[in-house]
C-alpha positions in Angstrom: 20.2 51.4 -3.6 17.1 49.5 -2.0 13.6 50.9 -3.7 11.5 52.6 -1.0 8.4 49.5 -1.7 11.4 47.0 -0.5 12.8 48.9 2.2 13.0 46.9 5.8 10.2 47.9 7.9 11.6 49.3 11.1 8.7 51.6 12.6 7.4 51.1 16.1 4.7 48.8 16.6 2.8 51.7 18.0 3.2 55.3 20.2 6.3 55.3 21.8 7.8 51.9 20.2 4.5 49.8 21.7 3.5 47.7 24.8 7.3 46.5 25.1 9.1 49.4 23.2 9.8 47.2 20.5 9.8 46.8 16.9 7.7 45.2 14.1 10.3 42.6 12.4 12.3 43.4 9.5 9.9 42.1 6.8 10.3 42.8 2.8 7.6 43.9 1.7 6.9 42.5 -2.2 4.3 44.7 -4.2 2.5 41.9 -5.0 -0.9 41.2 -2.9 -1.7 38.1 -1.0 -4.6 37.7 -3.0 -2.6 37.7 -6.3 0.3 35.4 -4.7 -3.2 32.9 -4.1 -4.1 33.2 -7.8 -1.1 32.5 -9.6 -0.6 29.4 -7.8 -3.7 28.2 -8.2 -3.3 29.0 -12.2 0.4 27.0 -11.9 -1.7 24.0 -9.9 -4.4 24.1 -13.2 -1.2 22.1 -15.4 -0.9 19.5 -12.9 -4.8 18.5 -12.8 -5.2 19.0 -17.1 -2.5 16.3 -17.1 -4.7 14.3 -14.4 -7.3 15.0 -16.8 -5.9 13.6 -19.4 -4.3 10.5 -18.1 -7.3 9.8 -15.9 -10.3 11.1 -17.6 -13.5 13.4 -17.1 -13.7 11.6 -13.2 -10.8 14.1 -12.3 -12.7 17.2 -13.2 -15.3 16.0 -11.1 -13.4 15.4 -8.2 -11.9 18.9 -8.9 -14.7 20.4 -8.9 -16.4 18.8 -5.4 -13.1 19.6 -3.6 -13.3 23.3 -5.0 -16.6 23.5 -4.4 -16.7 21.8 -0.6 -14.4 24.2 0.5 -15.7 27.3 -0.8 -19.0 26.4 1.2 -17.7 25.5 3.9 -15.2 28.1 4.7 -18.0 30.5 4.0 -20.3 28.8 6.3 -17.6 28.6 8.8 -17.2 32.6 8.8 -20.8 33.5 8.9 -20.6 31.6 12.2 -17.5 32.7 13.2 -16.7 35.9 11.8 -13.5 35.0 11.1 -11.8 38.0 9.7 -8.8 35.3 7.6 -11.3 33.4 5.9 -13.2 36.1 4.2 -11.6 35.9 0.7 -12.5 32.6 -1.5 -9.2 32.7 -3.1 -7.5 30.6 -0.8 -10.7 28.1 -0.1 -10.0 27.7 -4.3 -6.6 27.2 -4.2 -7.1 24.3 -1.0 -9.8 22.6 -2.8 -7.4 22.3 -6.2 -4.4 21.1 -4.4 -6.4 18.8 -2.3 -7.8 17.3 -5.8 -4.4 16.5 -6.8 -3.7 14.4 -4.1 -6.7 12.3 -4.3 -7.2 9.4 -6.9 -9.5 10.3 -10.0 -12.1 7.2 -8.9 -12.9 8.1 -5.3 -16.6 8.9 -4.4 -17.9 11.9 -3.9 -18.1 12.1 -0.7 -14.1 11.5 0.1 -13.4 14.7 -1.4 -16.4 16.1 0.7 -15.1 15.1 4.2 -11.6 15.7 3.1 -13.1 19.5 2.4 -14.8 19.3 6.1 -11.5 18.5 7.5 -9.1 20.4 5.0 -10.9 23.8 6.1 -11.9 23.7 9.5 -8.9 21.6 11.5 -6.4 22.2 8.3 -7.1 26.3 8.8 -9.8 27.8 10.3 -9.6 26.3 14.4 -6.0 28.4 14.1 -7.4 31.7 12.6 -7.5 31.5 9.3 -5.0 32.4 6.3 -1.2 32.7 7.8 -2.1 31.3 11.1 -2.4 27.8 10.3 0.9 25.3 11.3 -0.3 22.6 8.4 -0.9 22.5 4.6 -4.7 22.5 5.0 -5.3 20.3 2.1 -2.2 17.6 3.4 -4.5 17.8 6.5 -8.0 16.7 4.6 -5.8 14.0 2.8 -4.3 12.9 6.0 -8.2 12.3 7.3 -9.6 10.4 4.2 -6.4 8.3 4.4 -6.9 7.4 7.9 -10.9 6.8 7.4 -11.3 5.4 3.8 -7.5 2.9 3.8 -9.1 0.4 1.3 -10.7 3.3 -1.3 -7.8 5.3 -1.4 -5.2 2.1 -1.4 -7.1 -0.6 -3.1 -5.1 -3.9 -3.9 -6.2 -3.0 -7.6 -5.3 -0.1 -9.6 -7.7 1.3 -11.8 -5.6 2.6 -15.4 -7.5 3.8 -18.1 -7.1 2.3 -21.9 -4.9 4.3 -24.2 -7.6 4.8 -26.4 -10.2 6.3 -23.9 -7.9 9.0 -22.8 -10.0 11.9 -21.5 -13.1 10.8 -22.5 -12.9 7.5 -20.4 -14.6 7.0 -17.3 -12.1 5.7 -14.9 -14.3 3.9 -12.6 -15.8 1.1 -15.2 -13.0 -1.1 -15.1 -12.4 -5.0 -15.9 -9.6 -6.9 -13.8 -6.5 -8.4 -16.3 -5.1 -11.5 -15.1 -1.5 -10.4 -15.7 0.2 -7.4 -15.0 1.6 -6.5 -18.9 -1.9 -7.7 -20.4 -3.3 -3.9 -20.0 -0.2 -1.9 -21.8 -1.2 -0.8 -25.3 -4.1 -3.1 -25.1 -7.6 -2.0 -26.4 -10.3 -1.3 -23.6 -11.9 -4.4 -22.5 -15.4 -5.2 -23.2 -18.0 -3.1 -21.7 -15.5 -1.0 -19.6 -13.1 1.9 -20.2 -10.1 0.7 -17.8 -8.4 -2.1 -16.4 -7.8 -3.4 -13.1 -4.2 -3.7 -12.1 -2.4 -5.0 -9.7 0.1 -2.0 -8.3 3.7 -3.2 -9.1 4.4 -3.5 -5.2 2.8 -6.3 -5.6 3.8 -7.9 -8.9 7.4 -7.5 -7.4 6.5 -9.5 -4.2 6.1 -12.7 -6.4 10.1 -12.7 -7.0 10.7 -13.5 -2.9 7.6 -15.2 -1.3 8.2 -18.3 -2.8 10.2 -21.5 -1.8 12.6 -21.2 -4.4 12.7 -17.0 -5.1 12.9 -16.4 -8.9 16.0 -12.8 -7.9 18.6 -14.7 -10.0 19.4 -16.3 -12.7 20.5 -19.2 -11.2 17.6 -19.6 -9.2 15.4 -19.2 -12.3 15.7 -19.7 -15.7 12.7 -18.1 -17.5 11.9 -19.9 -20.3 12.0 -18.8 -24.5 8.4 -18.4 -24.0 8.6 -16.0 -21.4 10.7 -12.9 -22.9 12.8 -12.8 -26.3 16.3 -13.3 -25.3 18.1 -14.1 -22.2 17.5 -12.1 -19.0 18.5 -12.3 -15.5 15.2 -13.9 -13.9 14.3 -10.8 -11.8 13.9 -8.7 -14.6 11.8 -11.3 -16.5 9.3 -11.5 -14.0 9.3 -7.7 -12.9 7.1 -5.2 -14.5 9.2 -2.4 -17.1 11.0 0.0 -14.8 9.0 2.8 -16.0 5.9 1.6 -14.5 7.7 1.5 -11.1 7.3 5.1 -11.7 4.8 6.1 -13.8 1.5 3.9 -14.7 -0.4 1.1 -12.2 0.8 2.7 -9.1 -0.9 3.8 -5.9 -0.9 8.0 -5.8 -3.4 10.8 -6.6 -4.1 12.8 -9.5 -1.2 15.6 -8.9 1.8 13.2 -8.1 4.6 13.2 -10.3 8.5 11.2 -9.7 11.7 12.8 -10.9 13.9 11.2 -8.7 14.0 7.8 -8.2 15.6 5.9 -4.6 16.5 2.0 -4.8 17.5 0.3 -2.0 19.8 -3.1 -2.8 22.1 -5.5 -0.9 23.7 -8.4 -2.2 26.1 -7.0 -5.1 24.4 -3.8 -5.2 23.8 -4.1 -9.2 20.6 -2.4 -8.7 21.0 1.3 -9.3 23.1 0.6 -12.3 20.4 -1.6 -13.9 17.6 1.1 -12.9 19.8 3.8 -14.2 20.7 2.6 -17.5 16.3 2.0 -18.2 15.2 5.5 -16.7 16.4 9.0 -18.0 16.1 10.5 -14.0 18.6 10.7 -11.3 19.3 7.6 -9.5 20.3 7.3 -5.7 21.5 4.4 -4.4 21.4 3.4 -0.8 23.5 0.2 0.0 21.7 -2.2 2.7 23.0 -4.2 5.3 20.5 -6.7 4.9 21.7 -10.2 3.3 23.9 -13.1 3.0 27.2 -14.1 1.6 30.4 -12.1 2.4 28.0 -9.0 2.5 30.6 -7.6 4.7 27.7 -5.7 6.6 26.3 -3.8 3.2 30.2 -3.2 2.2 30.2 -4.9 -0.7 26.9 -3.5 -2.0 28.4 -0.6 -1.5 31.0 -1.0 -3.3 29.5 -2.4 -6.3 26.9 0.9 -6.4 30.2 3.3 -6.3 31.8 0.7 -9.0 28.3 1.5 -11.2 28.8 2.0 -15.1 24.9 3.4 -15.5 25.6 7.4 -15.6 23.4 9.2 -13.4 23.7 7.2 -10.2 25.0 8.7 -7.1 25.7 6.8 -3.8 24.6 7.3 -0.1 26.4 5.3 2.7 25.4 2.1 4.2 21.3 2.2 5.4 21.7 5.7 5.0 17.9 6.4 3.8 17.5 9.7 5.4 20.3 11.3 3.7 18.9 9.8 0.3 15.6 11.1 0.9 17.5 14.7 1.9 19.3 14.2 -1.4 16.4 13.6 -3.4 14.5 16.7 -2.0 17.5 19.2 -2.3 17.5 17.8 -6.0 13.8 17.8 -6.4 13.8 22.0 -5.0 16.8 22.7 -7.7 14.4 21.4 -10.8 11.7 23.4 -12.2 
């Protein structure tokens, strides 16, 4: 028996079933109000920027707080103008400027998160009416801006990580470049500075193929003893730990997170297995058409994914990257 508060709403738009005799749409209505669906996500979005806090020191409470701050202003600047019944409440305008921190990095200057704000607020939601008018996530929309204006801040060739040691209380922004990629991990801060300058593994991985002779085999390559202890094939010598493809020197903001992880391989299609067997998250392998031998088109990569010992790893067809991604997201909704 369906309570009376959660009954379909099927009145008449007005006297005499409205303009067009019609009704309103069969809506549910929940007892909670909009205001308190606003506020409990912005508490669940709080555990996502203490963690930034943590892992990127004091800089990300700072950016927080311009962000929060920049669109509470703004949006009630914007409705003095306007009049604008939606944007009366400030629980939303806290809710964008917290979501917007999150995808920002911790060492932007303050004025990123400012225009971001400009932009989140008035072309992200108020041109369109408001709360439950807009077509966009207002905050993807001031991201979207910043991105397109400051490219080199927000994606420098350098990644700023703070030293284990200044955790929290660190200021993100002094920072000392390393000359190799594994000489910041576990590594005291440098002199006069709180974080080190690091080279995005993108980067460090592009080193095993520009080259005239391309260190992605062992036969290629043969690292040294004084490279790594033990034997290795030579791409996972000179590759950074598969964790920091994931977590550590990477570009992203404050807020992102990876549960899933995508690799794309030809060849044999060893990949995925090797990846799978070093991280505890699921692994989806796309085989790619792309390479040389009796590739058979991407067959054989294919087949050596499905053939995969690694648990964990699950296999998309041949260039198939959209159904991955599909994949990944249906998996990614499923996992709290």
């Amino acid at each position: 028996m369906m309570s009376q508060s959660h009954r379909p709403n099927l009145r008449p738009n007005g006297p005499g079933g409205g303009p067009a005799g019609g009704f309103e749409a069969p809506f549910y209505r929940a007892p909670e109000a909009v205001r308190t669906v606003f506020l409990v996500t912005l508490a669940a979005a709080c555990g996502p920027l203490a963690a930034g806090a943590m892992l990127f020191g004091w800089r990300v409470l700072v950016v927080a707080g311009i962000s929060v701050a920049s669109c509470t202003v703004i949006e009630r600047l914007y409705y003095r103008v306007t009049r604008t019944p939606a944007l009366l409440g400030r629980s939303h305008a806290y809710l964008t400027g917290i979501l917007l921190a999150l995808t920002l990095p911790a060492f932007v200057p303050w004025y990123v998160p400012l225009i971001a704000s400009a932009f989140a607020i008035i072309v992200g939601k108020a041109i369109f009416g408001g709360v439950g008018h807009f077509l966009w996530q207002p905050a993807l929309v001031g991201r979207l801006a910043v991105a397109v204006m400051f490219p080199q801040l927000l994606n420098p060739p350098t990644w700023n990580m703070l030293a284990r040691e200044r955790l929290l209380v660190g200021d993100i922004t002094i920072a000392r470049n390393v000359g190799q990629f594994h000489q910041w991990e576990g590594r005291p801060a440098p002199q006069g500075a709180d974080a080190f300058k690091v080279q995005p593994p993108s980067a460090v991985l592009a080193g095993l193929t520009d080259r005239q002779y391309p260190a992605f085999s062992a036969l290629a390559y043969q690292p040294s003893p004084h490279d790594v202890p033990g034997p290795k094939p030579a791409a996972l010598s000179k590759m950074p730990q598969i964790k920091e493809l994931f977590y550590g020197a990477r570009p992203g903001g404050i807020g992102e997170t990876c549960i899933i992880v995508i690799v794309v391989a030809g060849m044999e299609g060893a990949l995925p297995g090797v990846v799978a067997g070093l991280v505890g998250r699921p692994v989806i392998g796309v085989p790619t058409s792309v390479g040389y031998g009796v590739a058979f088109g991407g067959v054989a990569a294919l087949l050596g994914m499905l053939n995969a010992c690694s648990p964990g790893v699950s296999v998309v067809n041949i260039d198939n990257g959209f159904g991955a991604a599909c994949q990944a997201a249906l998996i990614n909704r499923e996992i709290p």
